[in-house]
C-alpha positions as CSV (number, residue, x, y, z in Angstrom):
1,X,-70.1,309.7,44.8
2,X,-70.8,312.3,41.8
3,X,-69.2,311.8,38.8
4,X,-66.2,313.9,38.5
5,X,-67.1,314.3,34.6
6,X,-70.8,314.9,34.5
7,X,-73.6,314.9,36.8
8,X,-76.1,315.3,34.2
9,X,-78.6,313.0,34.0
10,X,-77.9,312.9,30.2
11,X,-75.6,311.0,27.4
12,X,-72.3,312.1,28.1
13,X,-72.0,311.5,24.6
14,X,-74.9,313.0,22.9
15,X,-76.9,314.5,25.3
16,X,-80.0,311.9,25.1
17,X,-82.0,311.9,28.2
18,X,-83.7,308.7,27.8
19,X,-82.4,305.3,28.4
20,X,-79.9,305.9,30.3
21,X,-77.1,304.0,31.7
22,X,-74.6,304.3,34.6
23,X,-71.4,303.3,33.1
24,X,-67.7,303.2,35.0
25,X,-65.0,304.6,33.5
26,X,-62.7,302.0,34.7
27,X,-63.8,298.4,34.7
28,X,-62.8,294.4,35.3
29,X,-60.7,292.9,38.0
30,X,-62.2,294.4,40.8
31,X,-61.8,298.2,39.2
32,X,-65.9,299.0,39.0
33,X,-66.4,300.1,42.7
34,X,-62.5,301.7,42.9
35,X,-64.4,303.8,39.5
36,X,-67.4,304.6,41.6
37,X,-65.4,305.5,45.0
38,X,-63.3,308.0,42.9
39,X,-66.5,309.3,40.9
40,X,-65.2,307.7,37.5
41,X,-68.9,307.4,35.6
42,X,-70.9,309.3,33.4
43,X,-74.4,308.6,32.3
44,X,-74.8,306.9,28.8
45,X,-77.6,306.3,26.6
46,X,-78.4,302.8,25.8
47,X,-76.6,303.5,22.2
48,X,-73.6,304.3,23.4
49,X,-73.5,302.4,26.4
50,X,-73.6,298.7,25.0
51,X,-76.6,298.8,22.4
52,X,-74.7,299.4,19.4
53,X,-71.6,299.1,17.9
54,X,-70.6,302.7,18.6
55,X,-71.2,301.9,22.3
56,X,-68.3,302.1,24.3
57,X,-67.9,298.8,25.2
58,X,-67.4,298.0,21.7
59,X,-65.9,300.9,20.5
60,X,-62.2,301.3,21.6
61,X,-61.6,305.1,20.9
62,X,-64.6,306.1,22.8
63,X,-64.0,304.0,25.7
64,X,-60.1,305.0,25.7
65,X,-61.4,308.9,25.3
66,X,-63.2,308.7,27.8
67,X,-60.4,306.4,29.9
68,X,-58.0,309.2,29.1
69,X,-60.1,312.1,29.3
70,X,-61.5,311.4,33.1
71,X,-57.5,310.2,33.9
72,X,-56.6,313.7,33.3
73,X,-59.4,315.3,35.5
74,X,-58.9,313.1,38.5
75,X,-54.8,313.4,38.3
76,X,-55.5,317.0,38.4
77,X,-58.3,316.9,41.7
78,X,-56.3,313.8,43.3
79,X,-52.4,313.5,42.4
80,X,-49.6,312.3,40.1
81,X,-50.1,309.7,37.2
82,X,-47.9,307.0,40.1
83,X,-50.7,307.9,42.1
84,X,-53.6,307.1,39.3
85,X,-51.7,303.5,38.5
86,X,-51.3,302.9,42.4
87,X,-55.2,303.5,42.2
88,X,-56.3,301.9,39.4
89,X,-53.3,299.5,38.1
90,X,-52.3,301.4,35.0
91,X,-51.9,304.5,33.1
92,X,-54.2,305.7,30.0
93,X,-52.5,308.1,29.1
């Protein structure tokens, strides 16, 4: 599925081209292919993917930005927030 954020192949971030990672929104438990059914992904370079310490898997206000800000998009294309936490066990926002 596209993403419902981006389908550029570039840094959602930065707008790097090169090195560039897949990386679901939503994550652990089982989440990763609920993320990729519902197009919750962007593209990442390496650096802020999980290269650095501004990546966002070590970063908590990117990843939760990006946690919040694709929440928002798919409550508005899918249904209510009950309907987000039904889908993906909890609210971000």
């Amino acid at each position: 599925m596209k993403s419902i954020l981006s389908n550029e192949r570039e840094c959602y971030v930065c707008g790097y081209t090169e090195g560039l990672h897949k990386h679901h929104i939503f994550y652990g438990r089982g989440i990763r292919p609920i993320s990729e059914k519902h197009g919750c992904w962007v593209y990442l370079c390496y650096r802020h993917h999980n290269m650095s310490d501004y990546g966002v898997h070590f970063n908590h206000l990117l990843d939760m930005e990006l946690k919040q800000t694709c929440q928002k998009k798919w409550e508005k294309r899918n249904g209510t927030r009950e309907d987000f936490i039904r889908t993906f066990g909890r609210s971000y926002l």
